[in-house]
C-alpha positions in Angstrom: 0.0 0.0 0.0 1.3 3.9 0.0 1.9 6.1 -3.1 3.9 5.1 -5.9 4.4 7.4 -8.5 6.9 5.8 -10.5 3.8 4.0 -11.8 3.1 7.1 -14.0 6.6 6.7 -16.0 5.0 3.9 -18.3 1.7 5.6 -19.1 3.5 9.6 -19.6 2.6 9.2 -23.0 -1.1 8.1 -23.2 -1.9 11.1 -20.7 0.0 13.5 -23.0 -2.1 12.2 -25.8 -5.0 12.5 -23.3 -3.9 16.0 -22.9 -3.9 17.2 -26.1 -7.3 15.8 -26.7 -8.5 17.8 -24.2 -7.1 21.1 -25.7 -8.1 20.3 -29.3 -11.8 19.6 -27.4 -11.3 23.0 -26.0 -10.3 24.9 -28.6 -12.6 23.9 -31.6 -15.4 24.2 -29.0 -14.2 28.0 -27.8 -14.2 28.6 -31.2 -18.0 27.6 -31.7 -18.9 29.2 -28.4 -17.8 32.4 -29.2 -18.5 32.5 -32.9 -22.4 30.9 -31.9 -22.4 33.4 -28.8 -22.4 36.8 -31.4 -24.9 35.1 -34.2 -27.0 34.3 -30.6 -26.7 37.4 -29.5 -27.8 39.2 -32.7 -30.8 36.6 -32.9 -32.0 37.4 -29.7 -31.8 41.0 -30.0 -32.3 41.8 -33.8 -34.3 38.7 -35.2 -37.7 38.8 -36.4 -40.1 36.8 -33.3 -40.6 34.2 -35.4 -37.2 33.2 -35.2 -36.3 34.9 -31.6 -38.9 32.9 -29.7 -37.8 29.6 -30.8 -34.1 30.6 -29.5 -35.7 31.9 -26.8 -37.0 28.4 -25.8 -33.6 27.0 -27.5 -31.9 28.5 -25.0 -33.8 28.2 -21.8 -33.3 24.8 -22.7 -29.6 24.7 -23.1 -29.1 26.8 -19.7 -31.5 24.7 -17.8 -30.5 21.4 -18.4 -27.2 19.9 -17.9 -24.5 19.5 -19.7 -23.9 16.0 -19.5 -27.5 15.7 -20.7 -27.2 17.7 -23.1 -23.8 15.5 -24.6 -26.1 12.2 -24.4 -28.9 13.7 -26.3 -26.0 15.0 -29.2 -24.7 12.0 -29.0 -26.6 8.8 -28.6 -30.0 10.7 -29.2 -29.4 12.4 -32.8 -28.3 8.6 -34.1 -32.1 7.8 -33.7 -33.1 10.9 -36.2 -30.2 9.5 -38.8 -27.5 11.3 -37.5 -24.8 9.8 -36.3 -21.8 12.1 -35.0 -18.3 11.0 -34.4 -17.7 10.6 -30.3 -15.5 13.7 -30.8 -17.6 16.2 -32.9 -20.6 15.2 -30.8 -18.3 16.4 -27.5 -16.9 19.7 -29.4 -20.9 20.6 -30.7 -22.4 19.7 -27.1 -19.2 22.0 -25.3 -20.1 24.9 -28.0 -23.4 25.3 -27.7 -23.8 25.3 -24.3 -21.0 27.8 -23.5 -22.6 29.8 -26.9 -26.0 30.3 -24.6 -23.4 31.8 -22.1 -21.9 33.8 -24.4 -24.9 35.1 -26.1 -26.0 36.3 -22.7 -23.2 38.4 -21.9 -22.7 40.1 -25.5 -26.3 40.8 -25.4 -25.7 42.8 -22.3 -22.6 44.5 -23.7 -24.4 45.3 -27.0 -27.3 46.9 -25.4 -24.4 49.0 -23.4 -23.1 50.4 -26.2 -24.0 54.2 -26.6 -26.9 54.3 -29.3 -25.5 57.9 -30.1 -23.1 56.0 -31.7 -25.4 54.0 -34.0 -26.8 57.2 -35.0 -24.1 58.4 -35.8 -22.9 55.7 -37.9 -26.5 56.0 -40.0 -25.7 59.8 -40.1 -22.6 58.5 -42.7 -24.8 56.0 -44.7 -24.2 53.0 -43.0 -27.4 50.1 -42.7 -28.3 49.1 -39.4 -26.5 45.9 -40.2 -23.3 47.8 -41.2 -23.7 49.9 -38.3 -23.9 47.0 -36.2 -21.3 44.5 -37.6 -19.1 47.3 -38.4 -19.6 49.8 -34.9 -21.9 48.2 -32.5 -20.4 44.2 -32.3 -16.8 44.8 -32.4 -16.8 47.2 -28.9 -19.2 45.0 -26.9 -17.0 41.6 -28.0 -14.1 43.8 -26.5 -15.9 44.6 -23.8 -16.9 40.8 -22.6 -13.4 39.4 -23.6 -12.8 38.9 -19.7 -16.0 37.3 -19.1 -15.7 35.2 -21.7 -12.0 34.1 -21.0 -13.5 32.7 -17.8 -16.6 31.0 -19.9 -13.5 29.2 -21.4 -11.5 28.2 -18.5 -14.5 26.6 -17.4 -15.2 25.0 -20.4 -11.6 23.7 -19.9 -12.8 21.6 -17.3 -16.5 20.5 -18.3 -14.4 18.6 -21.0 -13.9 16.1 -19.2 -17.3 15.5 -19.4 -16.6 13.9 -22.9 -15.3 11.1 -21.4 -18.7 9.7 -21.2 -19.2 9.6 -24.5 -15.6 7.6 -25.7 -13.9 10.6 -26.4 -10.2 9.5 -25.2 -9.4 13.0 -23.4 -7.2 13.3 -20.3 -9.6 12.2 -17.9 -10.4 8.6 -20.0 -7.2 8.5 -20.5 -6.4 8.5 -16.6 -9.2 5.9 -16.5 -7.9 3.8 -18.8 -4.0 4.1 -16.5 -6.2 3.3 -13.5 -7.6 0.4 -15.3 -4.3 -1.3 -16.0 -2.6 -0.3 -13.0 -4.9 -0.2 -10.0 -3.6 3.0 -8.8 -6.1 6.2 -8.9 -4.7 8.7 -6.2 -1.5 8.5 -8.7 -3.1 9.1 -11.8 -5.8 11.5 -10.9 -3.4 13.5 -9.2 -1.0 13.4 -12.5 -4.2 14.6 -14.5 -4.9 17.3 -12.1 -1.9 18.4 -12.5 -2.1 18.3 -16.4 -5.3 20.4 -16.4 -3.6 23.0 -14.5 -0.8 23.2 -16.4 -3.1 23.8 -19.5 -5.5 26.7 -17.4 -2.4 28.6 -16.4 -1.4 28.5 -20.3 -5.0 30.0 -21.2 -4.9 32.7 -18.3 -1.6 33.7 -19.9 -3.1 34.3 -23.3 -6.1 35.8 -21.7 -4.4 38.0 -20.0 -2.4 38.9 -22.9 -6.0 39.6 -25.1 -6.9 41.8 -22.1 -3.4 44.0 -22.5 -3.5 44.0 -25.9 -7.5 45.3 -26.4 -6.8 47.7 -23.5 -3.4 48.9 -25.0 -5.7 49.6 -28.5 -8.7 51.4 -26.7 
């Protein structure tokens, strides 16, 4: 009995692999969250109703349910309607949408903050309202949420292990899988905890950097 780390030297480089799983997951499903968070936003604020209220219900439905519900319904329910997704696209389009909701709620907010003076002002020169919006409008509240949204993304960080579930062979599976051969959890969960915090500290320090840069350009 006791700890026994040198346990971990044979299995270094299926929790690597693991690892960068997990920050392919993260970042193809930031991507889609953020991207999904302004078209959202724009939906909910600028759609006709016959599209807004079905979002509306959309995503009431994505922030009230959880996630991991959510993944088994992408994943193992869509197969029933003919549409079978890959373990790994299922995990990045279930991590994207939900954090997208998020997203969509806090752009909202930072749109409707924006000074409408300068929408008029931007119609005053012969922009459309869609110009005016895409061009003036969009770009300062998506500066204005990049904090907010930074920590949408750590957190998304670690809902990704939430894939596991579904087969995708991420860090935390591929812990389980160590554990499985081995015997030894404390070890390998410990290793993985490490690994995930090794990968937030990397995306604070670009956050942080996004933050000096849009602050430097303001």
């Amino acid at each position: 009995m006791g700890l026994d780390f040198s346990v971990l030297g044979g299995f270094w480089g299926l929790l690597l692999q693991g690892t960068l799983w997990t920050v392919a997951i993260t970042v193809l499903a930031g991507v889609l969250s953020y991207i999904g968070g302004v078209l959202f936003a724009v939906v909910a604020l600028y759609a006709p109703a016959v599209i807004r209220w079905p979002f509306r219900l959309f995503e009431a439905l994505f922030m009230g349910t959880p996630l991991l519900l959510q993944l088994f319904l992408i994943y193992f329910g869509l197969i029933q309607i003919g549409i079978d997704l890959p373990a790994f696209v299922a995990g990045v389009i279930g991590l994207g949408l939900h954090f997208a909701v998020y997203n969509s709620e806090l752009i909202q907010a930072a749109i409707l903050a924006v000074d409408k003076g300068q929408t008029e002002a931007a119609r005053t020169i012969g922009l459309s309202r869609w110009q005016a919006l895409r061009h003036v409008v969009i770009p300062q509240a998506v500066r204005a949420v990049i904090p907010p949204i930074g920590n949408n993304m750590i957190a998304l960080l670690k809902d990704s292990a939430l894939v596991s579930v579904i087969g995708v062979a991420e860090l935390t599976l591929s812990a389980q899988q160590a554990i499985s051969r081995t015997f030894r959890p404390f070890e390998f969960y410990l290793a993985a905890a490490v690994l995930y915090y090794i990968v937030n500290l990397g995306m604070e320090a670009v956050q942080r950097r996004i933050e000096r840069r849009i602050a430097a350009s303001r």
